[in-house]
MARSERO-515468 format. One line per field, with one value per atom (N, C-alpha, C, O, CB): x, y, z; residue number from 1. Coordinates in steps of 0.1 Angstrom, whole numbers, plus 5000, padded with zeros to 4 digits. Glycine has a CB too. Layout:
BEGIN
u = [X, ...] .
v = [Y, ...] .
w = [Z, ...] .
resi = [NUM, ...] .
This chain:
BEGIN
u = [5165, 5169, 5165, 5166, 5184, 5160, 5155, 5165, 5173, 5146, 5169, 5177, 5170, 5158, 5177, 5180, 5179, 5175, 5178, 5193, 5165, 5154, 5161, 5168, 5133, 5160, 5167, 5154, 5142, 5167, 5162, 5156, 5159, 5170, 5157, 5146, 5150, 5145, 5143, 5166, 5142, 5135, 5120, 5115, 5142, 5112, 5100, 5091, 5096, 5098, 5078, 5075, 5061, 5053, 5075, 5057, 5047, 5038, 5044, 5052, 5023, 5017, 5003, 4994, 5015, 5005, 4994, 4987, 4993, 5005, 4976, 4970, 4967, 4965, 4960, 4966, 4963, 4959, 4961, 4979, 4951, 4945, 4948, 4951, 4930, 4948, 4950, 4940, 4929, 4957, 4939, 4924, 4917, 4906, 4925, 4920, 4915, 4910, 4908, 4926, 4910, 4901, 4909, 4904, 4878, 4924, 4931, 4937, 4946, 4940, 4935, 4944, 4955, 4955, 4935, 4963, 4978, 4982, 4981, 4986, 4987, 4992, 5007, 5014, 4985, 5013, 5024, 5029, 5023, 5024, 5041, 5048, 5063, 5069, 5048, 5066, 5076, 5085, 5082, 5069, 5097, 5102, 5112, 5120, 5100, 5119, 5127, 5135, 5131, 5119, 5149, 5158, 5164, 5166, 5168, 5169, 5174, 5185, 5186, 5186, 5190, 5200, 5191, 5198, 5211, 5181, 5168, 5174, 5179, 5164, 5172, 5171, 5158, 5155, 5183, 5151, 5140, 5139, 5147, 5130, 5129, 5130, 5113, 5106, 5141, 5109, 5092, 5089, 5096, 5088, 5077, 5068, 5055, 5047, 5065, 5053, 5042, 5033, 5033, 5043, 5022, 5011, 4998, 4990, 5009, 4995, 4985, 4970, 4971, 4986, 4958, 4951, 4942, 4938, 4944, 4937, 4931, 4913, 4910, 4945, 4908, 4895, 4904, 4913, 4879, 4899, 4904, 4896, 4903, 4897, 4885, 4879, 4884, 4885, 4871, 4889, 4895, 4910, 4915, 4895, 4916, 4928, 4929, 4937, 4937, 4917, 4916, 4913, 4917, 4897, 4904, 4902, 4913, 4918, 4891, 4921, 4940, 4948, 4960, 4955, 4942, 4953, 4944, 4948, 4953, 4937, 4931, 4921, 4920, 4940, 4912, 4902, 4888, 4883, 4900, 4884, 4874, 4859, 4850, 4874, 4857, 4845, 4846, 4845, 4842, 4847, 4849, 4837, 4840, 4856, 4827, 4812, 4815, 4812, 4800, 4819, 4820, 4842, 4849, 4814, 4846, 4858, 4863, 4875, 4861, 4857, 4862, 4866, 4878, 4850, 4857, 4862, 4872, 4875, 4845, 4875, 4879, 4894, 4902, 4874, 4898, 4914, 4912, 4918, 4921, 4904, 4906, 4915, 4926, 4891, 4905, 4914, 4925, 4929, 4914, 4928, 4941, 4950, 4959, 4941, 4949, 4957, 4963, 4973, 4949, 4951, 4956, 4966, 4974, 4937, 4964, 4971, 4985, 4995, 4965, 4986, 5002, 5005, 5017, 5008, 4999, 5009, 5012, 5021, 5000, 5005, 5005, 5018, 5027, 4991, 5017, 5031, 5048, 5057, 5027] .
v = [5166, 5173, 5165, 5153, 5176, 5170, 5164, 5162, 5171, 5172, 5156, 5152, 5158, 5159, 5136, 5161, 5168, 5155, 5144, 5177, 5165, 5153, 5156, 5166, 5158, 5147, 5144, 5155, 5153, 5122, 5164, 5172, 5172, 5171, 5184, 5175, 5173, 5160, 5158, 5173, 5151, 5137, 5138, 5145, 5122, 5131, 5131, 5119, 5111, 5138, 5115, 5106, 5112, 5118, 5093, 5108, 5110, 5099, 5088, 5114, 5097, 5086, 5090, 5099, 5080, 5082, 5085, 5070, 5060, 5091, 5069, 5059, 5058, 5066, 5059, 5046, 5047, 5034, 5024, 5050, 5035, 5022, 5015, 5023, 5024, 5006, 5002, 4999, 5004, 4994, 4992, 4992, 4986, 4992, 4982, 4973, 4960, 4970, 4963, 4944, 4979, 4987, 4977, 4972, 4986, 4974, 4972, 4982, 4987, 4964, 4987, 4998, 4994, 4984, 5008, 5003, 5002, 5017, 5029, 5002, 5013, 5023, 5024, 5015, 5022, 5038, 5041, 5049, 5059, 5046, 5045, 5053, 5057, 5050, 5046, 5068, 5078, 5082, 5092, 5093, 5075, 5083, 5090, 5083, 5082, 5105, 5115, 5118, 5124, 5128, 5115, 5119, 5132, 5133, 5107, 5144, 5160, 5154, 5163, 5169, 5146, 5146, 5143, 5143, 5136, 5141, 5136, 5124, 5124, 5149, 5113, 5100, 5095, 5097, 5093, 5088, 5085, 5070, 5063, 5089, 5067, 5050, 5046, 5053, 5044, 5037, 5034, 5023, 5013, 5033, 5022, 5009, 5008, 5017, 5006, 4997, 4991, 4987, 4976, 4985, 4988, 4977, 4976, 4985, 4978, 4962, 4965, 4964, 4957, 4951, 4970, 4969, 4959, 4955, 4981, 4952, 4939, 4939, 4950, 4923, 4930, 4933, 4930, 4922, 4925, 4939, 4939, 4925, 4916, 4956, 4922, 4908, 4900, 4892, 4904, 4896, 4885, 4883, 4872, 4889, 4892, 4888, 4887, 4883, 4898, 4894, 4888, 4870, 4860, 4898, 4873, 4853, 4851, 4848, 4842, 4851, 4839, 4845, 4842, 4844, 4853, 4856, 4845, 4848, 4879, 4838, 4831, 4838, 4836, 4827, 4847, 4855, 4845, 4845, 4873, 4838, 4829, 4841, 4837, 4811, 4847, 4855, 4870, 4880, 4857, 4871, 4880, 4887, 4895, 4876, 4885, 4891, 4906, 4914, 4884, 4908, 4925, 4922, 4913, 4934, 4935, 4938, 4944, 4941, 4944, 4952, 4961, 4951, 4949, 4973, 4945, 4938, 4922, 4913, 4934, 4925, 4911, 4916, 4909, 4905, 4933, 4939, 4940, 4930, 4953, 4946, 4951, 4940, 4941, 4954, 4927, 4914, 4906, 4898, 4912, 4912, 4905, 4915, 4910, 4903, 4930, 4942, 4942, 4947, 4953, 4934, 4933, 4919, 4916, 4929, 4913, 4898, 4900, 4896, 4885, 4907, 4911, 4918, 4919, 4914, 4929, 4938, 4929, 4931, 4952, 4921, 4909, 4903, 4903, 4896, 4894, 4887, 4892, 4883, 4880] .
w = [5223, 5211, 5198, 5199, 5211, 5188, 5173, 5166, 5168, 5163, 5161, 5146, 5135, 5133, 5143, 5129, 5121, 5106, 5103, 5121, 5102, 5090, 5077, 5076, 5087, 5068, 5053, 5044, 5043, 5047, 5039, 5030, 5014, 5010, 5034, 5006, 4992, 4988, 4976, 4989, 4997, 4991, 4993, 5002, 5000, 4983, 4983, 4981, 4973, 4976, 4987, 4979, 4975, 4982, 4986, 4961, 4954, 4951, 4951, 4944, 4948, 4948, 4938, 4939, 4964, 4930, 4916, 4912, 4914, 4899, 4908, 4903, 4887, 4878, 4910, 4886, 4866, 4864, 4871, 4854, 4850, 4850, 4837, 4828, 4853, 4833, 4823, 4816, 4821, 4824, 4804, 4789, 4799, 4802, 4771, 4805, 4809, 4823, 4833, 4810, 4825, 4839, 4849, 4858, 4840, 4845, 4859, 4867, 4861, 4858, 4880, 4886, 4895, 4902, 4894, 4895, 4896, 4906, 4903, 4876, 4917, 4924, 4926, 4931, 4935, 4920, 4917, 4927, 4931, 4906, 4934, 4940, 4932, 4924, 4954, 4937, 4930, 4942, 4948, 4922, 4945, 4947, 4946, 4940, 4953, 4951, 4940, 4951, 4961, 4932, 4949, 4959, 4954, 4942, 4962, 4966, 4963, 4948, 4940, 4981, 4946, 4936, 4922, 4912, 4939, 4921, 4910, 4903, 4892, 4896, 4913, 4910, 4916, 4927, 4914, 4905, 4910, 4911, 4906, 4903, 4917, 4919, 4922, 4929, 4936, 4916, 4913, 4918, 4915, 4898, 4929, 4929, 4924, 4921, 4942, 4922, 4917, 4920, 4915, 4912, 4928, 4931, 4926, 4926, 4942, 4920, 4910, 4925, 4935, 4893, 4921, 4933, 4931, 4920, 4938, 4946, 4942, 4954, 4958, 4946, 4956, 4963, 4975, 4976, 4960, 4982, 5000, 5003, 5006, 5013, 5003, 5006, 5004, 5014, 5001, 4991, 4983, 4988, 4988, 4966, 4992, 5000, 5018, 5026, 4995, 5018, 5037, 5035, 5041, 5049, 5021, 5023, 5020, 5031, 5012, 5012, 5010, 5023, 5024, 4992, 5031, 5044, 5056, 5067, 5049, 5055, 5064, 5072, 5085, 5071, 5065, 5073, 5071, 5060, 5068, 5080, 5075, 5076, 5068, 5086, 5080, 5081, 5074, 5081, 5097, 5062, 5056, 5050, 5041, 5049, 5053, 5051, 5054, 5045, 5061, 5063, 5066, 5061, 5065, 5091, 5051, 5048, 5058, 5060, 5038, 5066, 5077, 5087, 5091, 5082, 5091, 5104, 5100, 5108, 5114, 5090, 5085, 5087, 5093, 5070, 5080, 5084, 5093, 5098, 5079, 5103, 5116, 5125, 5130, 5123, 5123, 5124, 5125, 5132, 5122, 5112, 5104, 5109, 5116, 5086, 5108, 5114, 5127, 5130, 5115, 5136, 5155, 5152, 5161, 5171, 5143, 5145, 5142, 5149, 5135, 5130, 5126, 5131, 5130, 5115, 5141, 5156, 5167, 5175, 5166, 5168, 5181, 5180, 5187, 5181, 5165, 5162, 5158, 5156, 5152] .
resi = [1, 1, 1, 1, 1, 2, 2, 2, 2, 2, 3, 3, 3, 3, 3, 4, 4, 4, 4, 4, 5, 5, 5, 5, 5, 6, 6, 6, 6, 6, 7, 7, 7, 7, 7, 8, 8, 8, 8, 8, 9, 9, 9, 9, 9, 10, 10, 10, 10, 10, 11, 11, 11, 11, 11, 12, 12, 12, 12, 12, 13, 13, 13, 13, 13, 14, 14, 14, 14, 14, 15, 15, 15, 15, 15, 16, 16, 16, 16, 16, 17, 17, 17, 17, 17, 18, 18, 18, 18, 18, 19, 19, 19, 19, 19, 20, 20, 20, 20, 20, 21, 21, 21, 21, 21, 22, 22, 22, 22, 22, 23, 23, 23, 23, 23, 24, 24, 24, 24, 24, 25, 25, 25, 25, 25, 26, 26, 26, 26, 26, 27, 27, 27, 27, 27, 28, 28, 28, 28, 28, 29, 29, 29, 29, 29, 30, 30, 30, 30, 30, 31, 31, 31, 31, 31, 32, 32, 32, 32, 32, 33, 33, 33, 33, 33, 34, 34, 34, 34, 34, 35, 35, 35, 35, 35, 36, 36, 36, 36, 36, 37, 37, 37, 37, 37, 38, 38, 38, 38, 38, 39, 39, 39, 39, 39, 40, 40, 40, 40, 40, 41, 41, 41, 41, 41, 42, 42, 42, 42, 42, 43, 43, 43, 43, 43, 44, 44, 44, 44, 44, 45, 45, 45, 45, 45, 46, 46, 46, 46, 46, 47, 47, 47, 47, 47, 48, 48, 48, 48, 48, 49, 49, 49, 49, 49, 50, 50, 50, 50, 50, 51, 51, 51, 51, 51, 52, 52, 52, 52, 52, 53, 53, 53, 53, 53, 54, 54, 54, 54, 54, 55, 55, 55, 55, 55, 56, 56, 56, 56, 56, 57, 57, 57, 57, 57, 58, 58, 58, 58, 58, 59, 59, 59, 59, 59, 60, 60, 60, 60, 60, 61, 61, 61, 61, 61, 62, 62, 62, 62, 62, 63, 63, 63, 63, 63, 64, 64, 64, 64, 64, 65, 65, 65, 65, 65, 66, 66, 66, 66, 66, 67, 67, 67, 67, 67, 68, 68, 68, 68, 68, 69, 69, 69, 69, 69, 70, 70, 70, 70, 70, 71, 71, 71, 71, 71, 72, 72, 72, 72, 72, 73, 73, 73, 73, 73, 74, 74, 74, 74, 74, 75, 75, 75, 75, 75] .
């Protein structure tokens, strides 16, 4: 049997950029009573943070998450 799912809540997701062409991904979300509550994340190069996550072969981005992705399900 299913449980019964929470209706009336939503989540919404928009991007925007600032003068300095920085982008920023916005999450919204809106509970059935219309209280909303906001995240922030400003976006950065997927490369540049596989390198500060300890990806020493970062030449291909793809295989560098693919990597880092199987390591944090493993642990």
């Amino acid at each position: 049997m299913l449980k019964q799912k929470k209706q009336g809540a939503g989540l919404e997701i928009k991007t925007f950029q600032d003068d300095n062409e920085q982008s920023y991904i916005v999450y919204r979300y809106s509970t059935a009573s219309g209280v909303n509550s906001y995240h922030v994340f400003a976006e950065v190069e997927a490369k540049q943070v596989a390198k500060l996550l300890g990806e020493e072969d970062s030449s291909n981005t793809t295989n560098a998450w693919n990597k880092l992705w199987r390591y944090e399900n493993e642990n």
